[in-house]
C-alpha positions in Angstrom: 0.9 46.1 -5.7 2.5 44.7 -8.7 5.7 43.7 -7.5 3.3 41.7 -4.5 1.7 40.1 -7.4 4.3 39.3 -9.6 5.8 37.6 -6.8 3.2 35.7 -6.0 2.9 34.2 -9.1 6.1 33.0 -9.5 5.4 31.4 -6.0 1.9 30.0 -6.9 3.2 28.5 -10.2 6.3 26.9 -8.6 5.0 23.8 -8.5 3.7 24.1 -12.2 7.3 25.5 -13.8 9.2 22.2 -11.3 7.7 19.8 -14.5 9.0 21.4 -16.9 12.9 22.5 -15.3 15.6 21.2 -15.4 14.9 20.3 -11.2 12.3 18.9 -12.0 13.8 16.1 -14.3 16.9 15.6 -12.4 14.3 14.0 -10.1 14.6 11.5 -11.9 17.7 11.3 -12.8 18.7 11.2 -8.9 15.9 8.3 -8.3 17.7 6.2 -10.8 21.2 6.9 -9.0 19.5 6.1 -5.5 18.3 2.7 -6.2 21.0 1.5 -8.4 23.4 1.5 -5.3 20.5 0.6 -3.1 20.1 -3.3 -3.1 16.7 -3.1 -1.0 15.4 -1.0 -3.4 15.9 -3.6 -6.3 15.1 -6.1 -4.3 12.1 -4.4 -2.9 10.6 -3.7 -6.9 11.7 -7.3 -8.3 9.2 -9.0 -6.0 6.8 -6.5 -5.8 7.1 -6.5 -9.5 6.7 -10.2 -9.8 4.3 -10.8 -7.3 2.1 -7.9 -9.3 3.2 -9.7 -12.9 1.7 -13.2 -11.5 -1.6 -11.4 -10.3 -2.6 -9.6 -13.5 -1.4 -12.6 -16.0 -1.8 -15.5 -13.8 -5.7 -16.4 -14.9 -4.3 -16.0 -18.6 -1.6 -19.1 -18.3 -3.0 -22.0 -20.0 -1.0 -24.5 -18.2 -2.8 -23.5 -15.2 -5.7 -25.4 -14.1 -9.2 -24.6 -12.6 -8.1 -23.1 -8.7 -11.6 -24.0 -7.9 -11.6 -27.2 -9.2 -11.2 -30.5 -7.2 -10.2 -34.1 -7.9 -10.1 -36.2 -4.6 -8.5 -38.9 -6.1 -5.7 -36.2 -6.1 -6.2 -34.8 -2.6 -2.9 -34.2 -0.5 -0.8 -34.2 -3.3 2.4 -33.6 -2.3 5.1 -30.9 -4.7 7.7 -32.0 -6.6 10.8 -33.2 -4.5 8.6 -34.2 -2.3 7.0 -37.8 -4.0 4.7 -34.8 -6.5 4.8 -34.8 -10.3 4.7 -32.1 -12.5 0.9 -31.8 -13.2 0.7 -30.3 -9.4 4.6 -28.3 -8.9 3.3 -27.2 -5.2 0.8 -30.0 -4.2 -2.7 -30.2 -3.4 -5.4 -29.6 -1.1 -7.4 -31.7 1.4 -9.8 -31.2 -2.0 -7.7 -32.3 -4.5 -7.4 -28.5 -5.7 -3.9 -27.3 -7.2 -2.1 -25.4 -5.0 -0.2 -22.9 -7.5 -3.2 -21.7 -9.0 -5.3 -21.3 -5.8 -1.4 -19.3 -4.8 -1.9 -17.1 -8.3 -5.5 -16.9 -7.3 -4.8 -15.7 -3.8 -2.2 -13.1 -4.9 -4.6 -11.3 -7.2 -7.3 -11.2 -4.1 -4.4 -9.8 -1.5 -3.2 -7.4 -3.5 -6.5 -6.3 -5.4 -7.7 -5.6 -1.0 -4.2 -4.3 0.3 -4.1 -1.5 -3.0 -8.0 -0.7 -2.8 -7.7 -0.2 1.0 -4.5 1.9 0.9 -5.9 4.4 -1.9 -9.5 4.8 0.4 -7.4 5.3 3.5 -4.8 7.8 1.8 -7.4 10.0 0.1 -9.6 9.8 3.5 -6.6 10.5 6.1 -4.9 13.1 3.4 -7.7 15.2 2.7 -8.7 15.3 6.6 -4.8 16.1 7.5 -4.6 19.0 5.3 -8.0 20.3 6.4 -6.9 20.1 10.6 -3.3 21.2 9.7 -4.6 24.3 7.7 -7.6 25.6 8.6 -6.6 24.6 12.0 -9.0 25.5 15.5 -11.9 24.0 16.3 -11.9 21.6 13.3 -8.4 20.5 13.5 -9.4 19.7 17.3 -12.4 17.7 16.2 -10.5 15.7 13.0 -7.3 14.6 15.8 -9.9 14.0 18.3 -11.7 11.3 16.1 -8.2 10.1 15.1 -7.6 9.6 18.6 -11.0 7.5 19.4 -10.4 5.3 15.7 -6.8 4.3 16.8 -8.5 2.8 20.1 -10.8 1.0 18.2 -9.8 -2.5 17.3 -10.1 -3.0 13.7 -10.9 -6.7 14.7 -13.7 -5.6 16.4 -15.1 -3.4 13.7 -14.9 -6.1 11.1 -17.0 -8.5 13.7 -19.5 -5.8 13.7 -19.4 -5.7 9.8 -19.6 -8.9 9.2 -22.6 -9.0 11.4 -24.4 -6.2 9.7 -23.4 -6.9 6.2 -22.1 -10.4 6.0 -18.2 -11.5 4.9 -17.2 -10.0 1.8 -13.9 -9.0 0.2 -15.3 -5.3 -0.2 -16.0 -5.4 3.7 -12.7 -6.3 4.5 -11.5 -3.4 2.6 -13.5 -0.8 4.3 -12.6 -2.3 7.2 -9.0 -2.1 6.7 -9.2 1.2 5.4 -11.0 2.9 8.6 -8.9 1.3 10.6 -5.2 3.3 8.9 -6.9 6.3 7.7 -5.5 8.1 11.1 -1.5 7.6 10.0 -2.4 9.9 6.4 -4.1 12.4 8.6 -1.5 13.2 11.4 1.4 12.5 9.1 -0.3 14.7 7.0 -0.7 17.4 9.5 2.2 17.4 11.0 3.5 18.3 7.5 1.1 21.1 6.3 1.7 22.8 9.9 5.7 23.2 8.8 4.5 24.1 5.2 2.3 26.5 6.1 4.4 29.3 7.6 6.2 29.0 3.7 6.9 32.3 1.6 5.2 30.6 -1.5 2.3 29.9 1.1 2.2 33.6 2.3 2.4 34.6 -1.2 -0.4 32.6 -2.4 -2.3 34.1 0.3 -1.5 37.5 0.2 -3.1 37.1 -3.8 -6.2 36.6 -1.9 -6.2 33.0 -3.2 -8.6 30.9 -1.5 -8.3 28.0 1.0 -8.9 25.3 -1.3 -6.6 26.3 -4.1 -3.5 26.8 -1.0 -4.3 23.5 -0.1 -4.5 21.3 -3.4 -2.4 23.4 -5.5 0.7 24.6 -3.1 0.2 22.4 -0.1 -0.5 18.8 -1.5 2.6 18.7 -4.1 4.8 19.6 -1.6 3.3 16.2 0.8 3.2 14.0 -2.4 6.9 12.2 -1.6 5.8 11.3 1.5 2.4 10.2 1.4 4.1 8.0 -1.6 6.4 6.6 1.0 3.7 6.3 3.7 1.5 4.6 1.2 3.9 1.9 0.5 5.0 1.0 4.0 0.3 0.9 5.2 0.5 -1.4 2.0 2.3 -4.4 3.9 -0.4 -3.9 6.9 -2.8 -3.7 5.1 -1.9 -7.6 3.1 -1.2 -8.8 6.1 -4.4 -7.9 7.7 -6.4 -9.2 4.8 -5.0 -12.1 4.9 -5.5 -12.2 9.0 -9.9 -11.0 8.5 -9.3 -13.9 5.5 -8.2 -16.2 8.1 -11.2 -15.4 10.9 -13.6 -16.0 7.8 -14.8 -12.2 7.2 -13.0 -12.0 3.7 -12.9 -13.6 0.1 -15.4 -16.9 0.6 -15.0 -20.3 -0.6 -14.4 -21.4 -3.2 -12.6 -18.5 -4.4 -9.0 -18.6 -2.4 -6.9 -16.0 -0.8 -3.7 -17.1 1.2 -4.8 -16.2 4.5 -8.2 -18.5 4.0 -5.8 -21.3 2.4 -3.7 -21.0 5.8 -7.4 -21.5 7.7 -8.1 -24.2 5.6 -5.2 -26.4 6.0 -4.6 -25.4 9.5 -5.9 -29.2 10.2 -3.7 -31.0 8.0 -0.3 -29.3 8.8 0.7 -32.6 9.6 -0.5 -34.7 6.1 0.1 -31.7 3.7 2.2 -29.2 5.5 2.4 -27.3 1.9 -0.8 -26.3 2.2 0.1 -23.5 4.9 3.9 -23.5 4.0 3.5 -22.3 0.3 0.7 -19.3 1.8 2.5 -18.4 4.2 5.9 -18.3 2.4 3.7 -16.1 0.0 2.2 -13.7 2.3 5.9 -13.0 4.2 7.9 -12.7 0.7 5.4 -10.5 -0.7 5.0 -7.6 2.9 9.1 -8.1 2.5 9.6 -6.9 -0.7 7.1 -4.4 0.3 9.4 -3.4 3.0 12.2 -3.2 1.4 10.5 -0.7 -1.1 9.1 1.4 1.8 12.9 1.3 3.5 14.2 2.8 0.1 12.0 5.3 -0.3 12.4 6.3 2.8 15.8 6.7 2.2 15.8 8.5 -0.4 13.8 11.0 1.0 15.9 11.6 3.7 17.4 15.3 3.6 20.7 13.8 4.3 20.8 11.1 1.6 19.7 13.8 -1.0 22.3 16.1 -0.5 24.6 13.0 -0.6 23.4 12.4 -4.3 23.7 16.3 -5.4 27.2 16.3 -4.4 28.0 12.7 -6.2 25.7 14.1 -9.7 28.1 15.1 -12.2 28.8 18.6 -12.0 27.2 18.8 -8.9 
C-alpha cells in the first residue's frame, strides 16, 4: 500500500514538480528557438502586438481628435496622397469625423468582443469537454448531443432573436458569438481527455481514491492547456470577424461610438465619393484576423509532436 501511494504521488504532483524542473523551463527555452526561425510566428505577434498597443493607448494620444466628433465643412475628406492634409492622415467621413481615430476607436471595440467572447466560450466548451470526456455515459451523450443541435443553429439567427429580446448591444454580440464556438472547446476538449484518461498518472491519481474533480482540474486540464492556447487563438479571428459582420447587420456597438464593421455599413453608400471610408476598415479587419493566423499557424506548429522532437535534437546537448 505504500509503494501504490508513493507512486501516486509522484504521479499526482507531476504537473506541480514540471514548474520548477529543468523540463519545465526548457519550455521556454524551446518556444524562443521555434519562433525565431518561424517568420509567421513574428509576424503573427508584431501585428497582433501593434494592433493590441493602438487599442489600449490609442484614447491617450493627444494628437488624436474626438472620433465622435463631426465637422461637415470637413466631410469626405480625402487621406494624404490623395488631395488630404495632415490634420486628417486617413480622411473623413460622410460626417466630417476623422477616420484614424474612429480606426483606433474601432480596434479597441473588436478586440475588447473577439477576447471577451473567446475566454466565455473556452471556459464554457472546456469545462463541458472534460466533463463528457471523463465522466463519460449518459452525460457525455447529452453534452455532444447539445453540441450537435448548437452547431446547426445559425449564430445569425440567434443574434436576430437577441437583438429582438434585448436590443443591440456590444455585450449581446458577445454572448452571441460565444454560444455560437463554445462546441469547438468541448469536442476538442474531449477528444483529448478520452486519450488522457487511460494515462498511468491518471490511474494513479485514481487508485489514491482522489476524486473526480481534482483528476480533472489538477491532472487532466494541464495536460489540455497547449492546445486549448492554440484553439483559442485560431476562434479569436472568427470571432473579430463575426463582430465585425453582427456590427455590420446593426446588432453591435451603436452609433456614435465606431467599430470597423459598422464604419464598413456606414460608408457602404459612398464607396464611390470616399472609398477610404470602407478601404481603411476593411484593410483593418483583414490585417488584424491575419496576424491572428499567423500566430494560430505557429503555435500550431510548435505543438506538433514532430516539430518538437525536431527542436530537442537541434538544443544544445540535445
Amino acid at each position: 500500500m505504500t509503494a501504490v501511494d508513493d507512486t501516486t504521488t509522484s504521479g499526482a504532483d507531476a504537473g506541480a514538480a514540471d514548474a520548477t524542473s529543468p523540463e519545465g523551463v526548457t519550455v521556454m527555452a524551446d518556444l524562443r528557438s521555434h519562433l525565431r526561425k518561424s517568420k509567421a510566428g513574428i509576424s503573427g505577434i508584431i501585428i497582433c502586438s501593434v494592433f493590441a498597443l493602438v487599442a489600449i493607448v490609442g484614447p491617450w494620444l493627444p494628437f488624436l481628435p474626438d472620433p465622435a466628433k463631426q465637422s461637415l465643412p470637413d466631410k469626405l475628406t480625402p487621406p494624404v496622397g490623395w488631395g488630404g492634409t495632415w490634420a486628417h492622415p486617413l480622411g473623413t467621413d460622410q460626417l466630417g469625423r476623422d477616420i484614424l481615430a474612429r480606426l483606433i476607436d474601432g480596434a479597441r471595440i473588436s478586440l475588447l468582443v473577439g477576447l471577451a467572447a473567446v475566454v466565455i466560450a473556452a471556459i464554457l466548451g472546456t469545462t463541458l469537454g472534460l466533463i463528457a470526456g471523463y465522466v463519460g455515459g449518459r452525460i457525455d451523450t447529452l453534452i455532444i448531443s447539445a453540441a450537435d443541435v448548437q452547431m446547426a443553429f445559425p449564430g445569425v439567427l440567434a443574434g436576430l432573436i437577441l437583438v429582438a429580446a434585448f436590443g443591440p448591444s456590444v455585450w449581446l454580440v458577445i454572448v452571441v458569438i460565444a454560444i455560437s464556438s463554445w462546441m469547438v472547446f468541448t469536442r476538442v476538449g474531449r477528444s483529448l481527455v478520452l486519450t488522457l484518461k487511460t494515462s498511468l498518472f491518471v490511474e494513479a491519481s485514481e487508485l489514491s481514491g482522489a476524486p473526480s474533480s481534482r483528476v480533472m482540474w489538477r491532472h487532466l486540464l494541464p495536460n489540455l492547456v497547449s492546445s486549448l492556447i492554440t484553439l483559442c487563438v485560431l476562434e479569436l479571428a472568427a470571432a473579430i470577424l463575426s463582430e465585425s459582420a453582427f456590427a455590420f447587420l446593426g446588432f453591435g456597438v451603436q452609433p456614435p461610438r465606431s467599430s470597423w464593421g459598422l464604419m464598413i455599413q456606414q460608408g457602404r453608400n459612398y464607396i464611390t465619393d470616399g472609398w477610404w471610408i470602407v478601404t481603411f476598415a476593411g484593410l483593418a479587419i483583414s490585417i488584424v484576423v491575419l496576424g491572428v493566423n499567423l500566430l494560430s499557424l505557429w503555435l500550431q506548429s510548435f505543438n506538433d509532436v514532430a516539430e518538437r522532437e525536431q527542436i530537442i535534437l537541434e538544443r544544445p546537448g540535445g
